[in-house]
N, C-alpha and C positions, 0 to 999 in steps of 0.2 A: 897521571896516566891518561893516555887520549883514548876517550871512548871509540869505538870502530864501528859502531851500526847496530842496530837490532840481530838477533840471532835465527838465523832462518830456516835454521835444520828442523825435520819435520819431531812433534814431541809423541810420546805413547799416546797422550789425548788423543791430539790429532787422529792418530792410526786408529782408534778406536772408533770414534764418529764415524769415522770412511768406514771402518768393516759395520756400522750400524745400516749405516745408509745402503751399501750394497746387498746387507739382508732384507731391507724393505721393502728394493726393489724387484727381489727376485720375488717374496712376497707378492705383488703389488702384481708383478708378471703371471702368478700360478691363478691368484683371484681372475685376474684380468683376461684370460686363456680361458675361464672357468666358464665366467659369465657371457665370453663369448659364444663357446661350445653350448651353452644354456640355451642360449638366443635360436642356436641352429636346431633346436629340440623344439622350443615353443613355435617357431617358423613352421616346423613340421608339422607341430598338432595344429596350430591353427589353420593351416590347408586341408589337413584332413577331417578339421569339425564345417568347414567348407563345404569340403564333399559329402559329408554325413547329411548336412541340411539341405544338398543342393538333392542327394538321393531321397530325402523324406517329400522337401515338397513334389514332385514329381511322384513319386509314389500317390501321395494324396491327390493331388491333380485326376491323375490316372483313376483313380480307386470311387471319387467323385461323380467319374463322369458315366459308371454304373451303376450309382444308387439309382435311375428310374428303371433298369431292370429286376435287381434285387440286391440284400447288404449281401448278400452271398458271392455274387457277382462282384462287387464295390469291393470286394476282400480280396476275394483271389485277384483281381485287379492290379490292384494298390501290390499286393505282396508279391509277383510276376515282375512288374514294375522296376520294385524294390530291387529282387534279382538282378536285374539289370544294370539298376546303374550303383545299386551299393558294393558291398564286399564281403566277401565271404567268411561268417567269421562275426561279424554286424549282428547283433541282438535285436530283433524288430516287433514292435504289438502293433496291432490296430482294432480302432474302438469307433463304433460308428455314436455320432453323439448329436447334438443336438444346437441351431442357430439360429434359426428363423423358424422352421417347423418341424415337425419331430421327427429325427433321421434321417436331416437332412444334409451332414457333413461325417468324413471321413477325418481321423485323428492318426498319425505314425507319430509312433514315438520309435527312436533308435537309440541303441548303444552300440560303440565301440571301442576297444581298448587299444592306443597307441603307442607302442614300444618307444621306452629312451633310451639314448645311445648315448650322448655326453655329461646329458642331467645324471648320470651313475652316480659322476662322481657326488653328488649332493644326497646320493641314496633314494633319490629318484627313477624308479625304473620302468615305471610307464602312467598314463593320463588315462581318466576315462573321460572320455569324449559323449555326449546325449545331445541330442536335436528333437523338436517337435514340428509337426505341420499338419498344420488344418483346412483343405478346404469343402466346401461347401456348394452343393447345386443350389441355382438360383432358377426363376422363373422370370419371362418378360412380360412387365404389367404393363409396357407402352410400347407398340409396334412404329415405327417409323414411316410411314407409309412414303414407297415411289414407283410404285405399279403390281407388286407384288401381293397386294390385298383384291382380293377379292369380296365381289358385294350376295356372298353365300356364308352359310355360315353352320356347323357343324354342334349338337346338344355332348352335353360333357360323356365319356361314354370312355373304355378300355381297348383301344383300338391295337392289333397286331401288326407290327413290323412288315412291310411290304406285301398287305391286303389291300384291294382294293375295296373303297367305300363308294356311296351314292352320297355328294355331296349338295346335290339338289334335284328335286322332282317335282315336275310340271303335272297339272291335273290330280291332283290327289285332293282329298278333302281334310287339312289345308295342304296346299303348297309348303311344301317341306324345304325349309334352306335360303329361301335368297329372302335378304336385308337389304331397304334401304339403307345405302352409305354416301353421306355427300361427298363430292370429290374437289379437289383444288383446280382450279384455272389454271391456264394457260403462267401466270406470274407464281405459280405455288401457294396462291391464297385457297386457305378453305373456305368455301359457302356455306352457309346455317343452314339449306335447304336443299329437298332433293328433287331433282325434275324426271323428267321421262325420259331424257337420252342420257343423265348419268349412271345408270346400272350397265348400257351398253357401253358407255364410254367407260366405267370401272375395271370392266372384264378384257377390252382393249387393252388398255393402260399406253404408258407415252410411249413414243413419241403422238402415234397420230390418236390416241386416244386419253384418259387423264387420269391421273393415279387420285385412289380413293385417300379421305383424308384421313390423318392417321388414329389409329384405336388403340382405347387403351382399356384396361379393365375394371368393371362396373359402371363402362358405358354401358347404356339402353341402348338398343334399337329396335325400330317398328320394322313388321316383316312385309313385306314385299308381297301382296296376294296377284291376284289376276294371272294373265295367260303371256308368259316370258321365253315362250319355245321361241320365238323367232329371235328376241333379241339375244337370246344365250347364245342359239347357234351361230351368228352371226357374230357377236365378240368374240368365240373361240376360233371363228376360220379365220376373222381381221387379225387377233390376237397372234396365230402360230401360222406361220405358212409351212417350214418345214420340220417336220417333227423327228426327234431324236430317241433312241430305245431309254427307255429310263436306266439302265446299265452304264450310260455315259453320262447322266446326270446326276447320279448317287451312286455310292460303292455303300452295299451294305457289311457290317462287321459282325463278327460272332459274340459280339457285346452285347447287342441288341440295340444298336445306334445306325447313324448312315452319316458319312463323313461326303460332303458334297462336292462335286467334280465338277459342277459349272452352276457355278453362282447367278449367273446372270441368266441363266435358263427360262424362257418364258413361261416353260412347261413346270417349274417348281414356284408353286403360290401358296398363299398364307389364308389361312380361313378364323377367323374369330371361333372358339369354344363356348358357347354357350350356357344357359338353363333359363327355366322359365321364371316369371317373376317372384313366384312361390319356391326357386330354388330345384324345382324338379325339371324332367326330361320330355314334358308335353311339348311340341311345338305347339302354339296357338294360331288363331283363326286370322283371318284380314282385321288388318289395323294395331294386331296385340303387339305387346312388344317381350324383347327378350334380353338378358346383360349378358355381356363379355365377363369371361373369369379366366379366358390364360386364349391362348393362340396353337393352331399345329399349321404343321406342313403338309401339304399334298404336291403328286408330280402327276399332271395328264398326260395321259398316254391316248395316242391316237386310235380314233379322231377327237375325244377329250368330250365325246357325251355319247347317246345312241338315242335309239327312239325320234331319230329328229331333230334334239336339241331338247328332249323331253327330261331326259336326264343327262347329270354331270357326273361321269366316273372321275375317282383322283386314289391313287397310290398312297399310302399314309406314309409318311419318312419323320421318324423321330430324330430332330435333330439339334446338334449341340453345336452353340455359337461362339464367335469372341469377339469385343472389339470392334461391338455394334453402335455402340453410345446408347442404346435403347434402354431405357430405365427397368429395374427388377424387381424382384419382390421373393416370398415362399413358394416353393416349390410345391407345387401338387399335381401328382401323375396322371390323373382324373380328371383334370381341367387344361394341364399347362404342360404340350411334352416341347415349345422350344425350349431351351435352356442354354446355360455356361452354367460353370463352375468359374471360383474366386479361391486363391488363399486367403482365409480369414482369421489368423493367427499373428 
């Protein structure tokens, strides 16, 4: 008998592997749909724990940058904030806590709970979502100096929000306020010493006079005695020729802050904070000296003394920085009202 060939027709085996295989793949399909539809659930929450933490630090930001008013203040703040940019719905605490000195950072913590839609089918029907953020006020222990120091200088003390103060007085016994501060040359080198035409050239500042060199806190400085009316008033008329309302040069806020409107304002200078060597509020006599413990802001307003040049009026503006490079330190109201705020978390 002549053999004809192998037998080709399909056998039940056969048919049985192919229905195995077509159930695997449907299989293979339901999983593979499943863990896709999963994918577009975790997409979801992971954008919304996004926003959960992009609304917390911003809350804390915000809430920060009234701790030198009050936590009270720092609270309603942060939680306002919060309003704003979270969602309604969002489980929110805030705890004021502790960084560098005591109650000196704002903490949000949030909850949210985010609905699943295709995770169902795994029995998955919604994530809880939680964020924290922490930041924290800081103080500037090194001023930078480029004209905006002033060679005056103010004893530690609770100053109100757009008051004016006496930031120096001539004839008194002692002369209250002005510091020898050496100033930099022409090249930006500081000199170790101070002459008789750098406290007028201080109060100038550049171009045509020279920025004091820069301070930092728990420098000493020796006070400045003798009779300074002529060169006060004379730095301050070289210093500003046209004078602007302090209105255009700070906006004040119901924060208890002032958010500044022209930075480069001649009329907004920087005064070293004070106390005496013993840590107290005495000015001392000719020759005594005095340390730096934090920095404020002042804005002269015209003509930026009276008497003559016998005294220096200045606007107090408590104000909050970013982005200075100026080195920081703890915060304290008493000594140090420039600030920023940092997330520290």
């Amino acid at each position: 008998m002549i053999d004809s060939g192998p037998n080709y027709a399909p056998s039940a085996e056969r048919s049985a592997q192919r229905g195995q295989v077509l159930a695997l793949c449907a299989v293979f399909l339901v999983v593979l749909m499943g863990m896709a539809a999963a994918a577009i659930d975790v997409g979801s929450w992971y954008l919304a724990r996004r926003q959960v933490q992009s609304a917390a630090d911003s809350a804390a930001l915000a809430g920060a940058s009234q701790l030198a008013v009050s936590w009270s203040s720092a609270a309603s703040t942060a939680a306002s904030n919060y309003a704003t940019n979270g969602k309604s719905g969002d489980s929110v605490t805030y705890q004021n806590t502790t960084t560098l000195a005591s109650g000196d950072t704002v903490k949000v913590t949030a909850h949210r709970t985010a609905p699943g839609f295709f995770s169902r089918i795994f029995g998955i029907h919604s994530m809880n979502l939680t964020a924290t953020a922490s930041a924290t006020i800081k103080s500037y222990s090194k001023i930078v100096s480029t004209g905006q120091v002033m060679p005056w200088a103010v004893m530690k003390d609770s100053w109100q929000l757009g008051s004016q103060y006496s930031l120096y007085t001539d004839n008194t016994s002692p002369n209250n306020g002005a510091v020898n501060l050496p100033v930099k040359d022409s090249s930006g080198t500081c000199s170790t010493t101070t002459g008789a035409s750098d406290y007028n050239n201080a109060i100038v500042g550049p171009p045509t006079g020279l920025a004091a060199c820069d301070v930092y806190v728990n420098e000493v400085l020796t006070v400045k005695s003798g009779q300074n009316t002529g060169p006060t008033k004379q730095g301050i008329d070289s210093r500003i020729t046209s004078w602007d309302p302090i209105s255009s040069i700070v906006q004040f806020t119901s924060g208890g802050n002032a958010v500044i409107l022209k930075p480069d304002s001649k009329q907004l200078v920087i005064l070293p904070v004070v106390s005496d060597m013993s840590g107290g509020t005495t000015w001392p006599g000719g020759g005594g000296q005095v340390k730096i413990i934090g920095f404020a802001f002042f804005v002269l307003t015209s003509p930026g003394y009276a008497n003559g040049g016998k005294t220096v009026l200045g606007t107090f503006v408590g104000l909050q920085l970013t982005n200075t490079g100026w080195d920081t330190g703890a915060f304290d109201p008493h000594a140090n009202t420039a600030f920023t705020v940092e997330l520290t978390n």
